[in-house]
C-alpha positions as MATLAB code, in Angstrom:
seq = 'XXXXXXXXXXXXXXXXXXXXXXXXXXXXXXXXXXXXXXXXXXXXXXXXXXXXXXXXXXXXXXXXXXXXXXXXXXXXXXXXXXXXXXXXXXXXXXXXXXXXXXXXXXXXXXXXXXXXXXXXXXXXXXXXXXXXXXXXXXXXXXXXXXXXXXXXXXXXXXXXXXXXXXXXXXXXXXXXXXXXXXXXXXXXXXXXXXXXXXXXXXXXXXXXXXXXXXXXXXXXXXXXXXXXXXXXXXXXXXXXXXXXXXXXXXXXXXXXXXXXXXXXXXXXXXXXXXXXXXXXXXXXXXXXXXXXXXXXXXXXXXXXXXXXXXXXXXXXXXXXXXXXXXXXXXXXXXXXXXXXXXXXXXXXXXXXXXXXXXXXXXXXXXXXXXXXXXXXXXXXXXXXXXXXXXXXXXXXXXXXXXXXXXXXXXXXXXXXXXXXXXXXXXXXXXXXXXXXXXXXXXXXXXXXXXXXXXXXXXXXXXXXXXXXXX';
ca = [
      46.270  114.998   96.139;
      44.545  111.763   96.607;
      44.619  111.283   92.625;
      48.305  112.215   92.879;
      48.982  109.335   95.264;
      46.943  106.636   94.087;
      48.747  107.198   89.999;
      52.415  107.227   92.176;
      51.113  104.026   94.494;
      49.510  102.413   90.735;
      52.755  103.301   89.307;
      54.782  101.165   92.351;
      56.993  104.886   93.258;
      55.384  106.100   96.110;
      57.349  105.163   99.232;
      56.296  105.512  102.911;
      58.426  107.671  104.951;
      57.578  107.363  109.055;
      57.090  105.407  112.318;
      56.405  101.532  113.082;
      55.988   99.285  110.191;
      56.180  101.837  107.693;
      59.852  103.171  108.984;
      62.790  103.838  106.375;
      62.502  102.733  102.969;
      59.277  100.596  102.376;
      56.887   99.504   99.722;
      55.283  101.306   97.509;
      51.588  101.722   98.472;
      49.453   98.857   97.090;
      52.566   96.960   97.276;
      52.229   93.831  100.608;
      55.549   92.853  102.074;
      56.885   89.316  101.513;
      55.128   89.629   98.157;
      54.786   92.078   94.966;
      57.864   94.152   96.808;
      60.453   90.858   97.380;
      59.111   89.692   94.162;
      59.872   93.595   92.326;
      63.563   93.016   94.118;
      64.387   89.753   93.264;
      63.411   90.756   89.510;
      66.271   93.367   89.358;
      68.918   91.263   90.243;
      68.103   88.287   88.526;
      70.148   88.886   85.758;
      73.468   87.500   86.435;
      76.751   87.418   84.376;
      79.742   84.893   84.376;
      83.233   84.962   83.306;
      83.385   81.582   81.425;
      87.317   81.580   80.006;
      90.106   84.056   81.068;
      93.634   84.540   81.016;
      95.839   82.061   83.684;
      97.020   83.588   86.482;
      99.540   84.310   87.025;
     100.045   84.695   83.049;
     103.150   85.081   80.777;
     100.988   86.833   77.642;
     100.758   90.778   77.300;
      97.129   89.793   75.829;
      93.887   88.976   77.519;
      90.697   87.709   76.033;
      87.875   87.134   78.056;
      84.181   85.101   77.266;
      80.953   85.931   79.257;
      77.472   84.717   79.589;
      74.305   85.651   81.303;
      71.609   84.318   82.831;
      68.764   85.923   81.091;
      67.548   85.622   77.411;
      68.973   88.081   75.915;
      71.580   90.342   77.549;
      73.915   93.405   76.427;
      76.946   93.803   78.719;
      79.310   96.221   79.838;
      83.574   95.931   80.610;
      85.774   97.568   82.369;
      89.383   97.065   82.667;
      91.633   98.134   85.643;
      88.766  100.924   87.062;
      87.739  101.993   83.529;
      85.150  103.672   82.999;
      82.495  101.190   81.690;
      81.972  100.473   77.902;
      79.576   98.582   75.844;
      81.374   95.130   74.492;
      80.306   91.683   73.696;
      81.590   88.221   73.835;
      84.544   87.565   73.672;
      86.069   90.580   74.448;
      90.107   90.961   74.093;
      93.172   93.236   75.353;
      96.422   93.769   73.779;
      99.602   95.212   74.397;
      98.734   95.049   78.373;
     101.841   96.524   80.620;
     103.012   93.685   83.250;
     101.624   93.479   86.752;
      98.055   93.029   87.924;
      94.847   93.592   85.994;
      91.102   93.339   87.274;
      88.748   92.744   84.753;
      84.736   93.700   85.365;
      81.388   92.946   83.478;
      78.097   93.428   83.820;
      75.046   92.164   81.839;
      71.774   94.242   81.551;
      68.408   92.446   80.448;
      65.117   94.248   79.518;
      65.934   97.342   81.936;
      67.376   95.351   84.631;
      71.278   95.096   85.783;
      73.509   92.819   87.492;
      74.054   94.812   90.669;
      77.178   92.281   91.413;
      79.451   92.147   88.110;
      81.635   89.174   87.703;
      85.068   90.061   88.564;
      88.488   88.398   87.543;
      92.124   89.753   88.647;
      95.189   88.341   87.557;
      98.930   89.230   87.093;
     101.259   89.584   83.864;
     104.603   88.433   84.824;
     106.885   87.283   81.922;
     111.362   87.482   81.135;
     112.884   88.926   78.507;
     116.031   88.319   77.480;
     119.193   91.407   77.776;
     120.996   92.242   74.239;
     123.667   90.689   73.618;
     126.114   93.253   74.761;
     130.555   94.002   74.554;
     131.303   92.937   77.929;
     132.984   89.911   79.287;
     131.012   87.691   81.609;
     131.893   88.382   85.015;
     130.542   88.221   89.060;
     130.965   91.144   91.594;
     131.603   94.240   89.657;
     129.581   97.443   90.584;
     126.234   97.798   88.872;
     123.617  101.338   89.582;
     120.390  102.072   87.653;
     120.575  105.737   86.357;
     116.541  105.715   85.976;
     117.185  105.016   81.816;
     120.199  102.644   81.994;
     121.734  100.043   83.979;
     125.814  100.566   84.113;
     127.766   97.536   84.904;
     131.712   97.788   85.461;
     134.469   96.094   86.560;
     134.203   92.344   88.319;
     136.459   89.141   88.090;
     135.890   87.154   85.186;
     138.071   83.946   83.654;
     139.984   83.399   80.718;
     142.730   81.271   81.362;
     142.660   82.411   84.792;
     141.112   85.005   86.624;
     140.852   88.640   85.143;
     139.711   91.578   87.106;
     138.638   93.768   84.785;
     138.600   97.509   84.589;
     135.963   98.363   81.999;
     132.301   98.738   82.163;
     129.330   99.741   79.761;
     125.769  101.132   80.062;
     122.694   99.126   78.760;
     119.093  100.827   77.607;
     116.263   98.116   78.024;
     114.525   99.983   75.651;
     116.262   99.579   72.751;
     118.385   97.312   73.833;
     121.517   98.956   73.498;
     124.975   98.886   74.904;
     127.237  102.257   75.241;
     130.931  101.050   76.080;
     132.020  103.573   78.756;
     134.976  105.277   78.621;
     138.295  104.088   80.136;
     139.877  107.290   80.386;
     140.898  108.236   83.701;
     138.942  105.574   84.816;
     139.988  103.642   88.103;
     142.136  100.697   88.310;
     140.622   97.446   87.460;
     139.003   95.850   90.906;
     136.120   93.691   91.685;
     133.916   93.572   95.120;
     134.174   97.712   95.195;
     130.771   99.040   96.049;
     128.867  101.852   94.359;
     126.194  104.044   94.643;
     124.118  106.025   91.919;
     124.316  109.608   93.217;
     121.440  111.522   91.001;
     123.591  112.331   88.151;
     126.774  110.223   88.476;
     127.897  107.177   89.577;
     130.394  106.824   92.545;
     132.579  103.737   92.753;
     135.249  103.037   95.791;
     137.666  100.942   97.051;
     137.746   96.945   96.141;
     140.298   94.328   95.647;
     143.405   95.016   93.304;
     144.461   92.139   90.966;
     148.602   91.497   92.254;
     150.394   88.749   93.254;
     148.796   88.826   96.470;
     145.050   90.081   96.418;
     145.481   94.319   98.186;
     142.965   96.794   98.672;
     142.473   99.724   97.670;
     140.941  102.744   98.755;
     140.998  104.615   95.829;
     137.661  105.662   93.185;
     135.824  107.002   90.407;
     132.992  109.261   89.892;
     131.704  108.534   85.957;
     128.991  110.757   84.165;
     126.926  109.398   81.694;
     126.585  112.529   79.709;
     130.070  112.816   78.957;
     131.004  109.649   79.143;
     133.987  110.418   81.523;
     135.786  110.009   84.632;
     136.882  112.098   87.396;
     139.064  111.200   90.690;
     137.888  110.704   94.188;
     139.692  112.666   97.253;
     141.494  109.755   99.284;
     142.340  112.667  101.897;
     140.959  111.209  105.294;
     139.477  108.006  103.406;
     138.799  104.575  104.698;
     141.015  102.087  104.601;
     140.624  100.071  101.541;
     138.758   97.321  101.808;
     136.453   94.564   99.415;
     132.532   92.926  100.010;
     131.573   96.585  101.786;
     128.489   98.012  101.312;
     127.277  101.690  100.717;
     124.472  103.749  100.437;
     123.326  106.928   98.901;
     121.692  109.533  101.148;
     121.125  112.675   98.443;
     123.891  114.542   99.320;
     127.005  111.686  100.693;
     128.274  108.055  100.118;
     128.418  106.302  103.301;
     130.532  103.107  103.287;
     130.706  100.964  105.620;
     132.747   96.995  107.294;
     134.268   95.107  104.259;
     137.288   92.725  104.551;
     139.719   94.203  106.156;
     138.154   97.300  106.889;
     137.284   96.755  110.860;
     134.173   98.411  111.986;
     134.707  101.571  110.028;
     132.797  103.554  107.423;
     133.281  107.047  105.649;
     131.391  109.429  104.283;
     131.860  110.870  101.278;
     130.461  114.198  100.029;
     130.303  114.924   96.605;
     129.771  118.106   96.005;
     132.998  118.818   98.618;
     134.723  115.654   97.076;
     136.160  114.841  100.993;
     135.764  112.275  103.712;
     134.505  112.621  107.145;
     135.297  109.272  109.164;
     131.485  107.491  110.501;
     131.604  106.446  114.572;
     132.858  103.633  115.684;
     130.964  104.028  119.277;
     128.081  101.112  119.201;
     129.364   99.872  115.726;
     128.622   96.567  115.213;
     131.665   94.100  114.955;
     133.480   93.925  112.113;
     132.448   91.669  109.450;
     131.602   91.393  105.160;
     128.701   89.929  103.103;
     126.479   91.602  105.489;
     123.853   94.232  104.100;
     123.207   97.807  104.419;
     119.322   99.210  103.596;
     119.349  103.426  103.902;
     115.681  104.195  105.238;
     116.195  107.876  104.910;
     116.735  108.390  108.735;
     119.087  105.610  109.460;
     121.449  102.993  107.657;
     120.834   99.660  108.983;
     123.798   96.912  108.692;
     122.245   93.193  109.587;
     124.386   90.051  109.106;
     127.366   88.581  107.871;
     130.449   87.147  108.668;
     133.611   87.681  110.368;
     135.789   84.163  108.777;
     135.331   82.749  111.719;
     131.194   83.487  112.922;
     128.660   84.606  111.482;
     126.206   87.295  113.143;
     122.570   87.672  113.357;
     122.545   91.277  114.795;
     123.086   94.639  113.258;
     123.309   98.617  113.950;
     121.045  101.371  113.037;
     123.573  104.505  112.145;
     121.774  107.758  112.182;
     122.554  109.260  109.098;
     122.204  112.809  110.795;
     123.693  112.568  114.087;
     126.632  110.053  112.967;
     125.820  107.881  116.067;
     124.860  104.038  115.950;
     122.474  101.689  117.820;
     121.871   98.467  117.785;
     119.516   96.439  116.121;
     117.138   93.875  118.221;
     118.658   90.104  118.102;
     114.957   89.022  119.398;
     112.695   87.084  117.190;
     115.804   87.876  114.622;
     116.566   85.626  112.024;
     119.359   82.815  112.505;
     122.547   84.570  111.795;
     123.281   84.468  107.973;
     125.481   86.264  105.562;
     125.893   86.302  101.480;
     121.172   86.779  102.350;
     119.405   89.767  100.481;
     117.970   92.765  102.228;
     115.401   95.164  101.007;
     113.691   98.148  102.522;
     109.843   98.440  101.820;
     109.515  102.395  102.901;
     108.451  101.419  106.139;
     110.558   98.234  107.547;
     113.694   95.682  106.079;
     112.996   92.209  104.837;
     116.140   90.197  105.069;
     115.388   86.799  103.589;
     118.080   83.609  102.587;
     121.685   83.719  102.830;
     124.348   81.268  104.260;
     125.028   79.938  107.543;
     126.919   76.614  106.847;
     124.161   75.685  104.395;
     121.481   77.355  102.639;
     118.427   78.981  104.730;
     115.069   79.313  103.111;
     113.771   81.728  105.670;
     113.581   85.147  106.860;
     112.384   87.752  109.076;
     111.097   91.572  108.918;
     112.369   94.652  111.188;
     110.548   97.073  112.057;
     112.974  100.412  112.820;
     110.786  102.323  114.672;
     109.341   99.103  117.240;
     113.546   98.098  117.002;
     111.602   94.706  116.504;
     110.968   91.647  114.731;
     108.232   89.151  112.893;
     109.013   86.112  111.056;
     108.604   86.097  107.193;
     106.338   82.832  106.284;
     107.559   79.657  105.428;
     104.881   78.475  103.165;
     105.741   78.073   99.077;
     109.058   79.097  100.058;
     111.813   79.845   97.346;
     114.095   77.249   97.357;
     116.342   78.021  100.347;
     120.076   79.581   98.603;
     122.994   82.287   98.694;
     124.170   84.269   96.918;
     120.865   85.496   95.327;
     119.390   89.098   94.468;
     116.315   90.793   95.299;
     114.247   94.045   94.526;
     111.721   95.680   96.422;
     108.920   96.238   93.586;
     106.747   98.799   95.909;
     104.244   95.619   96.724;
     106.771   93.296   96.548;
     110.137   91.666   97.816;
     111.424   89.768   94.180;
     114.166   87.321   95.163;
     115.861   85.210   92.008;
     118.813   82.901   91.583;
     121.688   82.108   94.124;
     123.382   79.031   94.661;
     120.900   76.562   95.818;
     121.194   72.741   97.897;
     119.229   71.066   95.281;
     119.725   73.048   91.875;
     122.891   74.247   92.485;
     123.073   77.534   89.800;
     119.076   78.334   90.279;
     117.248   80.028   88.240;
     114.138   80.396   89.840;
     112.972   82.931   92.445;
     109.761   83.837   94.628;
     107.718   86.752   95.135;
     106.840   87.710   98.658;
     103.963   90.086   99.833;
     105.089   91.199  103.418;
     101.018   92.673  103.929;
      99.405   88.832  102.950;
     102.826   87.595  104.519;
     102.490   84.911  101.753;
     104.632   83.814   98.774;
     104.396   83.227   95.352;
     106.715   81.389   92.479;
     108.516   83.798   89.824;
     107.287   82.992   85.988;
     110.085   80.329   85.152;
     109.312   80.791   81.263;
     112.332   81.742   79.725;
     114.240   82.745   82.321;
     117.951   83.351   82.541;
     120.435   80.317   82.829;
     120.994   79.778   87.380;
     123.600   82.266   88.502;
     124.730   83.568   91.709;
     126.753   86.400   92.624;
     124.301   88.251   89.907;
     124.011   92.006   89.083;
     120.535   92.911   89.759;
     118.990   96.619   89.179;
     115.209   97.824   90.075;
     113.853   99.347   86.580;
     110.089  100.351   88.737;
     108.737   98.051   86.262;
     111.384   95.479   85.613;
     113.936   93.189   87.284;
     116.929   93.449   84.979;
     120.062   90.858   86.069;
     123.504   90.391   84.309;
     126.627   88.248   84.726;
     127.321   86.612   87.542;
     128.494   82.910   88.137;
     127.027   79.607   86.478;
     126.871   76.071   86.374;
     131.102   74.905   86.006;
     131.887   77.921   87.719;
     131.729   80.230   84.286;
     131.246   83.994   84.587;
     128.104   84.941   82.349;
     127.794   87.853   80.317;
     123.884   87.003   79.752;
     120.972   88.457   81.710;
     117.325   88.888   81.656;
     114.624   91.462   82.142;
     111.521   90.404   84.647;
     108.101   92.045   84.129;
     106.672   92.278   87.361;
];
């Protein structure tokens, strides 16, 4: 036994297990402390490695190419890319064909048996616009626009050609081949602009909106297209809402619920599909009537926050159990300045309402918590310029907002990127972005940002867009 431990103690492996000094893990036998030990540590992690060139953050290129060094003689090195497993490679070592959003790239060098126990470690983000297809529509601003999970559909709005045309026709657009599939006008409903919409699973549900006359009327009639036919069918107006325009309406897997709009009080309907009828929402603890307010469905409730009345605009709200068909309101403290034509978004867990009008153009914004019925501000450092009239997507990580009417650009065409957990912002890629636009169609692609239309510089309705990477 004693030959046994002096080869393991000769060969620096034999390791004291016990009491006092020689507690935990401890030298080898024949090994001091503060000597052969520290020096046999410090000798394994004396190799390091360095990232010496990388790809800018945040970056506009699908590609990444990456140079490394060591510190030691003669190294070999391992990478891994986004939790990999690790591979041999060498300097410089590239990617191609990477899918937008953020990367972390890792490598370690290893030197005569010995590791760098702490590779060097670079993240950074792929962010980049593409432009749409040119595609057979007109340009217009506040049609109806859904994302079927494959294609965006875009119909009806106001547009201009020697005068103001609302229009009546629509079309579907593939990002991924770039495609455009006029949709059929067949039984399709009355041309209209500021109707709202909702996709529904399979279909698309359109109601109510303003009617092109003499006089601007609403109506509260609507459509229910399917893609896979290509058709139209009618909507019941049998216990209906009044008609109405700038409503909002959400999708809760089995009804529409619509709800405020010019001239449409402080009423809302539900509509049920599969019965095609109407069931009228409460008006006990509605909020007060208004329009260009917003509606976020959190799968319990449907909150309304903002808008504006003509007259005042409002910085309060109502939570409408989807349910129980009751409402209650929404917590004015610590709540944003009132505000309408602002963005809302709902994260899976709380709303961030950011932007918006309230006799100018706000650059802030504030995030409610349902469940606390409760506040916090959004920050206000590398702010978005402040604007109206913009869009935003919730990315999953991520509140996008882009474009709007701004004080200092006027049509922008910039945006920001806000991280509600870091509470901290970040600027949009600029590089070949779409022209400025508000009043924008905007769809959520779960890997892109996809806007059409809306309204530019001189007042012209576009019928350009562009696809975000995020």
């Amino acid at each position: 036994m004693k030959k046994v431990l002096s080869v393991l103690a000769a060969l620096g492996l034999l390791v004291l297990i016990g009491c006092g000094d020689s507690g935990g893990l401890g030298p080898a036998d024949g090994m001091t402390k503060g000597s052969d030990f520290e020096l046999a540590a410090s000798a394994q992690s004396s190799v390091n490695t360095k990232i010496v060139k990388k790809p800018a953050n945040p970056s506009n290129s699908t590609a990444g190419k990456f140079s490394f060094n060591c510190t030691a003689a003669s190294c070999t090195f391992k990478c891994s890319l986004d939790s990999a497993a690790w591979k041999s490679c060498s300097s410089p070592k590239s990617y191609k064909s990477l899918s937008a959003g953020a990367h972390t790239f890792k490598v370690k060098a290893s030197s005569n048996g010995k590791s760098d126990r702490t590779p060097a470690t670079y993240s950074w983000n792929i962010e980049y616009w593409l432009p749409t297809a040119a595609g057979p529509l007109e340009g217009r601003e506040q049609g109806v626009v859904v994302w079927t999970g494959s294609e965006m559909i875009i119909w009806s709005g106001l547009g201009m050609a020697s005068g103001f045309v609302y229009y009546g026709n629509g079309a579907r657009y593939n990002p991924v081949s770039g495609s455009w599939i006029a949709m059929s006008s067949d039984n399709a409903p009355a041309a209209r602009f500021r109707s709202a919409s909702v996709w529904a699973g399979v279909k698309m549900i359109v109601w109510s909106g303003y009617l092109h006359t003499e006089a601007d009327v609403f109506t509260d009639t609507g459509g229910i297209y399917d893609p896979a036919s290509n058709s139209w069918s009618p909507m019941s107006t049998t216990n209906a809402p009044s008609g109405r325009g700038l409503h909002t309406a959400i999708w809760t897997g089995a009804d529409m619920i619509v709800w405020g709009g010019v001239n449409g009080a402080n009423t809302g309907g539900k509509y049920n599909l599969a019965g095609d009828s109407w069931t009228a929402t409460s008006t006990i603890n509605a909020p007060a009537y208004r329009y260009y307010h917003t509606a976020v469905n959190t799968g319990t409730y449907m909150i309304i926050w903002g808008g504006n009345d003509n007259s005042v605009s409002f910085n309060d709200g109502g939570r409408y159990l989807i349910s129980g068909n009751s409402w209650a309101a929404v917590s004015t403290v610590n709540a944003p300045i009132a505000r309408y034509e602002h963005t809302a978004v709902w994260t899976g867990e709380k709303m961030i309402v950011w932007g918006g009008d309230v006799s100018g153009f706000t650059d802030n914004g504030g995030i409610y918590d349902p469940g606390l019925d409760s506040w916090t501000e959004t920050s206000t450092t590398n702010i978005p310029e402040a604007r109206y009239g913009h869009v935003a997507i919730w990315t999953g990580t991520e509140m996008l907002v882009w474009g709007g009417y701004g004080s200092t650009s006027n049509c922008i065409s910039s945006g920001g990127r806000y991280n509600p957990i870091g509470n901290s912002w970040s600027a949009m890629s600029a590089l070949n972005a779409p022209a400025g636009r508000e009043h924008a169609a905007v769809v959520d692609t779960e890997s892109s940002m996809i806007i059409w239309g809306g309204v530019g510089s001189g007042g012209y309705r576009l019928n350009t867009g562009g696809r975000y990477f995020y």
